[in-house]
N, C-alpha and C positions, 0 to 999 in steps of 0.2 A: 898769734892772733887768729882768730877763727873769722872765717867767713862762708858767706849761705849762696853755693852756687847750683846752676843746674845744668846737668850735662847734656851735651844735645846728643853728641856721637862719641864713638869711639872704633878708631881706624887700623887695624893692623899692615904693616905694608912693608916689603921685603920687595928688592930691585935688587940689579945687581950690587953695587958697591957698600948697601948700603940698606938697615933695617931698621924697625921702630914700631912705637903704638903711639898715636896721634890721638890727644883729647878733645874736643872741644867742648866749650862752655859759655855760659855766661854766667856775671853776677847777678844773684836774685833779689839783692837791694831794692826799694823804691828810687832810691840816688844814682841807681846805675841806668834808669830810664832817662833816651834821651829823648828832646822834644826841643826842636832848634829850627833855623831855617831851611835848612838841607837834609836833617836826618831826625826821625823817629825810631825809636826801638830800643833794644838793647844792640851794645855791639857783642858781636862773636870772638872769644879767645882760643888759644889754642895752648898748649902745653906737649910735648915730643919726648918720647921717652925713647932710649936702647933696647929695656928689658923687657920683649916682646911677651915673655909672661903676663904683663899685665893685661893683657888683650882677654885672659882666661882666667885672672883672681876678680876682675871688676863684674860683677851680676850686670844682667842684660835690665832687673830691678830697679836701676839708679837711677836711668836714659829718663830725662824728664822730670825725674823728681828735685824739689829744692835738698840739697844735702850740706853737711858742716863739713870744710877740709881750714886744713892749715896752707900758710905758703912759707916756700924759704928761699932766701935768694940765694942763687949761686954765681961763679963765676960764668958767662957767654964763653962758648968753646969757640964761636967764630973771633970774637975780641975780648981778648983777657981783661980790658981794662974795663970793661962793661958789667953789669951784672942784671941776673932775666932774674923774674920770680916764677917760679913750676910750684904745682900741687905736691904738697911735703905726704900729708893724708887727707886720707878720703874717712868722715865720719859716718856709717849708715846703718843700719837698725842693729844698735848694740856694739858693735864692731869698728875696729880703725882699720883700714887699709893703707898701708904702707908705700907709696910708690918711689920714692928715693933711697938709693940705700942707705943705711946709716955712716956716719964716719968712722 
């Protein structure tokens, strides 16, 4: 299933035990606005990836624009019994960008 998000940032980050590219986003839906008692806006999401490549396949391009990706759920590495949805691809001018590997 496709959906129209837009990315705000895109974070690469290396500590010691531990590294990754950090996305964030939100949906670009009219349905993803909220207008409630306590909060207006959109909410902010995030997606965490290992393969810090991605920090240098993703165009600086993207940041802001509405784009088409897929999601796929996978299992949570904190609780197996859970399952997160992450960005499968990214659709942007012509091109798919992959960010999960395949099976």
């Amino acid at each position: 299933m496709k959906e129209k998000i837009i990315i705000q940032n895109i974070l690469k980050y290396e500590k010691d035990n531990s590294s990754g590219v950090r996305i964030g986003f939100y949906f670009g839906s009219d349905k993803a606005l909220a207008n409630n008692k306590n909060y207006k806006g959109f909410t902010e999401n995030a997606c965490f990836y290992r393969d810090l490549s991605l920090f240098d396949r993703l165009p600086i391009e993207i940041i802001g624009k509405s784009v088409d990706c897929t999601f796929k759920s996978i299992p949570s590495l904190k609780n197996p019994m859970r399952s997160i949805s992450m960005i499968d691809k990214i659709f942007y001018n012509g091109t798919d960008i992959q960010l999960l590997q395949s099976e």
